[in-house]
N, C-alpha and C positions, 0 to 999 in steps of 0.2 A: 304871567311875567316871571312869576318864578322858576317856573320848567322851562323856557327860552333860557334863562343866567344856566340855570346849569345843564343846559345842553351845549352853550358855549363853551362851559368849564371842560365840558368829555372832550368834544372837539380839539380842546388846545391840549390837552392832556397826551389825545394820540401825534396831532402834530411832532410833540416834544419826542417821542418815543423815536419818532422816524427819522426825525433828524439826530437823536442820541443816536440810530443802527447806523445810519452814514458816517457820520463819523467816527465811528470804533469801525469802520470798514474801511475808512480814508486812512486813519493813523495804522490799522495791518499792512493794507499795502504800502504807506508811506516804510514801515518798518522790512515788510521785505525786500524794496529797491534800495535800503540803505544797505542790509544785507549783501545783497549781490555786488552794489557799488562797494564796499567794502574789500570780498571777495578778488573782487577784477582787478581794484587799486592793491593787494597784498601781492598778487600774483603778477600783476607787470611789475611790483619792486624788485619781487624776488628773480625774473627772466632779466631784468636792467643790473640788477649786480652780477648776475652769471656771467652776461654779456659784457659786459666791466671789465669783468676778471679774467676772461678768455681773450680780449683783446687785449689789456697790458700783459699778460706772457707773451703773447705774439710779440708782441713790439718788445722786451722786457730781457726773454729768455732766448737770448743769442750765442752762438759762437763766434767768438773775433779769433780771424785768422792770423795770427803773430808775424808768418813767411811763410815762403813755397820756395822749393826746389825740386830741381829734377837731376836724376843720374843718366848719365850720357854711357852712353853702350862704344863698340869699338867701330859702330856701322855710322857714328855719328849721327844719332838718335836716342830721341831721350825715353825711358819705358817705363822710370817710375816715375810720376808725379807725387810729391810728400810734401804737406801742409802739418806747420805747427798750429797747433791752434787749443785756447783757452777761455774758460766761460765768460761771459761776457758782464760789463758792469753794472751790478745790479740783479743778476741773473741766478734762479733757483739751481739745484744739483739738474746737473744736463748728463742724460743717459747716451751713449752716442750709439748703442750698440740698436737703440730704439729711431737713431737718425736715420735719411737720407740722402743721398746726394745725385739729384738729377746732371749727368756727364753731355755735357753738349760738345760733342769735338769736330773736328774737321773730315770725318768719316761716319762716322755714329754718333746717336743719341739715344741715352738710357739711364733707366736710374738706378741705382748703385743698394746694395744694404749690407752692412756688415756679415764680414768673413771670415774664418781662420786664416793665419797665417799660411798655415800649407795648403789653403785652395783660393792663393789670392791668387795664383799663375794659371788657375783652371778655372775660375768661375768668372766669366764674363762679364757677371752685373755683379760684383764684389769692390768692397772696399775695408781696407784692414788697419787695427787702430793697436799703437802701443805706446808706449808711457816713457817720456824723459824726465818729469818730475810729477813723480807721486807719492808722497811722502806716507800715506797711509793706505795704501794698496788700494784703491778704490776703485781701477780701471776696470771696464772703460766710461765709469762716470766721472765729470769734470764735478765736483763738490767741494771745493775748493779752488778760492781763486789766482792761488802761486801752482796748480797742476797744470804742467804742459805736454800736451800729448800727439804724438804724428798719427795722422789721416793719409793712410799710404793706397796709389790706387794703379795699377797697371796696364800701361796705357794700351801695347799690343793685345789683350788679351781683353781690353773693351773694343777696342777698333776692328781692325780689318787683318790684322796679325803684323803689323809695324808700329814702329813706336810714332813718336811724333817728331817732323823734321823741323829745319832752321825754318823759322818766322811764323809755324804755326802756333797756332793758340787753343785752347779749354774753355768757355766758361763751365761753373761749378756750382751749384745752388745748395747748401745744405740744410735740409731741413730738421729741426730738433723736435721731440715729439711732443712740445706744446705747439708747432706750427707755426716757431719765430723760423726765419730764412736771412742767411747769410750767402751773398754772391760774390767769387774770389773768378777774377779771369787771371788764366796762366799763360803766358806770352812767352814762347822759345826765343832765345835771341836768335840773330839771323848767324851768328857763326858757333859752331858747336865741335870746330878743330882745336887738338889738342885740350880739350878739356874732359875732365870726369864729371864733374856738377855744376849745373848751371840755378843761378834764381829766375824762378817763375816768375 
């Protein structure tokens, strides 16, 4: 009777042992998938704020176009197209030199990147920027929201080697190098006699 009790006693003894190893085996792995679940939850916050913040620039850090004109030549065609244009509201220092501007016209399509002044007439995919108000010389970054500054772009010398006549049009897409875009279409009027400049 008495070697029966304590063979029972060994018995439950190792029982306990086994179920003690499963459970310190259940609560490691419990603790590794909290781990990892941790992990994967840190990691999508931190891809959901990037993706946040690269969206509001998009939408956020724009150029608003103020006006557009163009200068009328003696053949009664217009060759410069010149947009004012200032950062937009709400909008961090916008580099324009880093912008561009996709040219959709009624002969060609291309896209534009900033130029020197003296190879706005030779370089085909150019576009050239200077400053009417810039109080602390900062061109060609808009960092400041009273700078206004023209986006000059040459129309023969994107096209076909004429400028643009009465009733054609541009659209303009500018892109700023967070990826906001701004679209300005520039409409010739249909009579371009007797005039020097006309609004886009």
């Amino acid at each position: 009777m008495k070697d029966a009790i304590q063979t029972r006693l060994d018995d439950r003894g190792q029982v306990g042992i086994g179920t003690l190893i499963v459970f310190i085996a259940m609560v490691l792995v419990a603790a590794i998938a909290a781990g990892v679940l941790i992990n994967t939850a840190g990691f999508l916050q931190t891809k959901a704020e990037q993706t946040g913040e690269e969206s509001t620039a998009q939408v956020s850090n724009r150029v608003q176009v103020v006006s557009g004109f163009g200068n009328v030549t003696t053949n009664e065609e217009v060759d410069f197209i010149n947009l004012t244009v200032m950062r937009g509201s709400g909008a961090d220092d916008i580099n324009l030199s880093s912008a561009t501007i996709e040219w959709i016209g009624p002969d060609s399509a291309t896209t534009l990147t900033k130029v020197s002044e003296s190879d706005l007439q030779s370089d085909p995919g150019g576009f050239n920027v200077s400053a009417i108000k810039d109080t602390d010389d900062s061109l060609p970054v808009l960092n400041d929201q009273d700078d206004r500054f023209t986006v000059s772009m040459h129309a023969p010398t994107i096209g076909d080697g004429d400028g643009l006549g009465e009733g054609q049009g541009v659209e303009l897409k500018l892109t700023t190098q967070y990826g906001a875009v701004t679209i300005y279409r520039a409409n010739i009027p249909q009579s371009l006699s007797q005039e020097s400049a006309v609004t886009v």
